[in-house]
C-alpha positions in Angstrom: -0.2 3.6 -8.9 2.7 5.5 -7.9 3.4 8.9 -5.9 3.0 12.0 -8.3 5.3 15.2 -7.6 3.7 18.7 -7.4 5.0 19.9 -10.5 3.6 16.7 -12.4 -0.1 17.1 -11.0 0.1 21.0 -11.7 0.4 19.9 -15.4 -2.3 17.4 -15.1 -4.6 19.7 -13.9 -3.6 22.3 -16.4 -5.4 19.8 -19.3 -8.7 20.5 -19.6 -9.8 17.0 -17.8 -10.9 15.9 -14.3 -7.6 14.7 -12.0 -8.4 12.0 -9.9 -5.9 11.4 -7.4 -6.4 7.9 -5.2 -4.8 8.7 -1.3 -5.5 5.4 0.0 -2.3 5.1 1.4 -1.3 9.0 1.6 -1.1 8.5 5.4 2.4 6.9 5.0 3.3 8.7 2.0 2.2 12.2 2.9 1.5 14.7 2.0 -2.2 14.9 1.1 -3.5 17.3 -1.5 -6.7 17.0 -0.6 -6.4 21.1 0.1 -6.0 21.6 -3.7 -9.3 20.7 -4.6 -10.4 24.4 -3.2 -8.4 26.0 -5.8 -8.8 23.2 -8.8 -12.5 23.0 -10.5 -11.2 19.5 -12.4 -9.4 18.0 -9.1 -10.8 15.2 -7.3 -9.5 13.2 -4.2 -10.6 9.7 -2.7 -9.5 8.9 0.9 -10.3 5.6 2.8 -10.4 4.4 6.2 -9.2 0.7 5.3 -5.1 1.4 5.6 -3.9 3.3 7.7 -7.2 2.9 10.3 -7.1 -1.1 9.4 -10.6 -0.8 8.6 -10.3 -3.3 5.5 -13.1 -4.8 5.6 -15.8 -2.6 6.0 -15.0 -0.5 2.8 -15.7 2.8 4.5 -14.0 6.2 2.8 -14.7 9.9 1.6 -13.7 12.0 -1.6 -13.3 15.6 -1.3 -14.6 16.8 -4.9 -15.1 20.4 -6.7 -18.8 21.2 -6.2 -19.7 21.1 -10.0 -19.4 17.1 -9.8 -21.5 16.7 -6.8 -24.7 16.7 -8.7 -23.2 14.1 -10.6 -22.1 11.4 -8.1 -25.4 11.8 -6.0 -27.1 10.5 -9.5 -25.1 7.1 -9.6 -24.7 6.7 -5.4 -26.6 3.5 -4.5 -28.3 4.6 -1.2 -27.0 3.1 2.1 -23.7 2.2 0.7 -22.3 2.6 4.2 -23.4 0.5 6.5 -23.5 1.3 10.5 -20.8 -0.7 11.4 -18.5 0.8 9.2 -19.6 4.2 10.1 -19.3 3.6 13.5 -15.9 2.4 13.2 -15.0 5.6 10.5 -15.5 8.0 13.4 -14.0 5.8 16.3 -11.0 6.1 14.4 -11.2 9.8 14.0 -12.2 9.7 17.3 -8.2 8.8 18.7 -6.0 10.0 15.2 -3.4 10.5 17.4 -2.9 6.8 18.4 -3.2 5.7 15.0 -0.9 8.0 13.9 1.5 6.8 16.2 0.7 3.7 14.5 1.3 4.2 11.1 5.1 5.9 12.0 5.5 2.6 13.5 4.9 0.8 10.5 6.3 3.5 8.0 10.0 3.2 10.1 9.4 -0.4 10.0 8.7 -0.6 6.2 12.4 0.9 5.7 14.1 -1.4 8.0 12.1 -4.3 5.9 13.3 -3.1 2.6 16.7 -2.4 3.5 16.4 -6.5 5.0 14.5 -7.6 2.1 17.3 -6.1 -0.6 19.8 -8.1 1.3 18.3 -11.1 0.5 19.8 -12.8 -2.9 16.6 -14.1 -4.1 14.8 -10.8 -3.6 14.6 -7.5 -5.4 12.6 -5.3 -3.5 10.8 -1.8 -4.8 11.1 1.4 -3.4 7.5 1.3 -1.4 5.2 4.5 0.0 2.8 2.2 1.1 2.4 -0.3 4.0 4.1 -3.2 2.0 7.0 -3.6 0.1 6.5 -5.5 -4.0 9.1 -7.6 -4.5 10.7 -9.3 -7.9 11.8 -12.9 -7.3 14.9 -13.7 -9.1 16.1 -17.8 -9.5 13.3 -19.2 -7.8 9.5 -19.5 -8.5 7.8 -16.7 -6.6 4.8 -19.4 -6.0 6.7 -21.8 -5.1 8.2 -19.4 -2.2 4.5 -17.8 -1.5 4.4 -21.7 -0.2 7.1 -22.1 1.4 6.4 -19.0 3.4 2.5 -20.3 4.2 4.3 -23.5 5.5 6.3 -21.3 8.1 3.3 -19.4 9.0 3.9 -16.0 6.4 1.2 -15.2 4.4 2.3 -12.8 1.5 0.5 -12.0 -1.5 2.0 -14.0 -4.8 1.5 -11.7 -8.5 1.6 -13.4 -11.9 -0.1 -10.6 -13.8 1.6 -8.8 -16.5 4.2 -6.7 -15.2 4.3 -8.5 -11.6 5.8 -11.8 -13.2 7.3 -13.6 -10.3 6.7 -11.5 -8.0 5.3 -11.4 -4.0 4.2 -8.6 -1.8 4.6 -8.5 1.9 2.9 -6.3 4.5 4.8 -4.4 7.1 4.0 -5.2 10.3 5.8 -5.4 14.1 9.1 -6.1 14.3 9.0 -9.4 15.4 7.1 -9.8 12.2 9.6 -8.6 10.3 12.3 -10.9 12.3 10.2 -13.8 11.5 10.2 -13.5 8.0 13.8 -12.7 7.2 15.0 -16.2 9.4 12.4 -17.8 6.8 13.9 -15.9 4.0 17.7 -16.8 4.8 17.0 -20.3 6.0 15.3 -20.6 2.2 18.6 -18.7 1.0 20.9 -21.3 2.4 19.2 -24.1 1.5 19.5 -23.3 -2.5 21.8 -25.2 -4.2 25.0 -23.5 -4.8 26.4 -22.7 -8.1 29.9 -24.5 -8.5 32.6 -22.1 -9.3 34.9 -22.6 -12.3 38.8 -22.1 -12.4 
C-alpha cells in the first residue's frame, strides 16, 4: 500500500463505508492516526508488533476500532489466537519503547542513505520507501538472476515477478555495514557487465 495524506483519508471517511487503514510500518512513516478513530464511527486501524519491534514471527498486533464493530470481530475471533510467547514479547517491547525507538531512527536515517546509494547504481531504480526496505526496479539485467548473485555473496533480498513488480528486488535496511556490504556487491556486479561499444 502506500502512505495516504490527511486530506485524502478525510474523503474516504466521508463515504458512507468502513476505512481500514494498515499501520504496520507507521513507526517509520509516522504519523499514526490511530487518534482518529475517536472521532470517526467507519474508521478502523491495525497495528503490529512484527516491524518496527522485529517481532516477525510471532504474529502479535492490535487494532483500535469504533465500538459498533466490536461485537462483530469478537463473533469471527478464533480464541487463543495469541500465544504466550508472543504476548510476552508484545509487552517486553512496550516495556523499553525508547530503545526501540532509537532503533527504528537508526534504520529510518539509514533507509535514505541506502536509497540515495541504491539510485546510484545503473542497474537499479529504486522507489521512494516509508517502510524499512527500499522496492527496486531492475533495468538490463534479470532481477533473479541478481537475487542469486547477491545469495552467493551472502545478501539475501527478496526477488518479485508478480504483476506490477516485473523484475524487481526488495532489500531490507539494516546497519551500515550492511548497507556497505551490499553496494561493493552491487558495483562489483556493475563493473563486470559488459560495456556497450560506442559508435562515432
Amino acid at each position: 500500500g502506500s502512505v495516504i495524506d490527511d486530506h485524502t483519508l478525510r474523503r474516504l471517511l466521508a463515504l458512507p463505508l468502513l476505512v481500514v487503514l494498515d499501520e504496520a510500518y507507521v513507526e517509520f512513516s509516522g504519523p499514526s492516526r490511530i487518534g482518529w478513530v475517536r472521532q470517526y464511527e467507519n474508521l478502523a486501524v491495525l497495528r503490529t508488533f512484527s516491524k518496527w519491534a522485529g517481532l516477525a514471527g510471532l504474529r502479535v498486533g492490535y487494532g483500535a476500532f469504533p465500538a459498533w464493530l466490536m461485537p462483530h470481530l469478537l463473533k469471527i475471533k478464533q480464541p487463543y489466537n495469541v500465544n504466550v510467547a508472543a504476548s510476552a514479547a508484545a509487552l517486553a517491547s512496550l516495556a523499553d519503547q525508547a530503545w526501540l525507538q532509537e532503533k527504528v531512527a537508526a534504520l529510518v536515517s539509514e533507509r535514505q542513505r541506502l536509497y540515495a546509494a541504491l539510485a546510484a547504481v545503473s542497474f537499479l531504480q529504486p522507489y521512494p520507501s516509508q517502510a524499512n526496505f527500499v522496492l527496486c526496479r531492475v533495468t538490463g539485467r534479470d532481477a533473479a538472476q541478481l537475487k542469486h548473485d547477491l545469495e552467493q555473496a551472502g545478501i539475501l533480498v527478496r526477488y518479485f515477478a508478480k504483476p506490477g513488480l516485473e523484475n524487481s528486488i526488495r532489500i531490507s535496511t539494516g546497519r551500515a555495514t550492511d548497507t556497505d556490504r551490499l553496494l561493493t556487491v552491487l558495483h562489483a556486479l556493475d563493473n563486470d557487465r559488459p560495456k556497450e561499444k560506442q559508435t562515432t
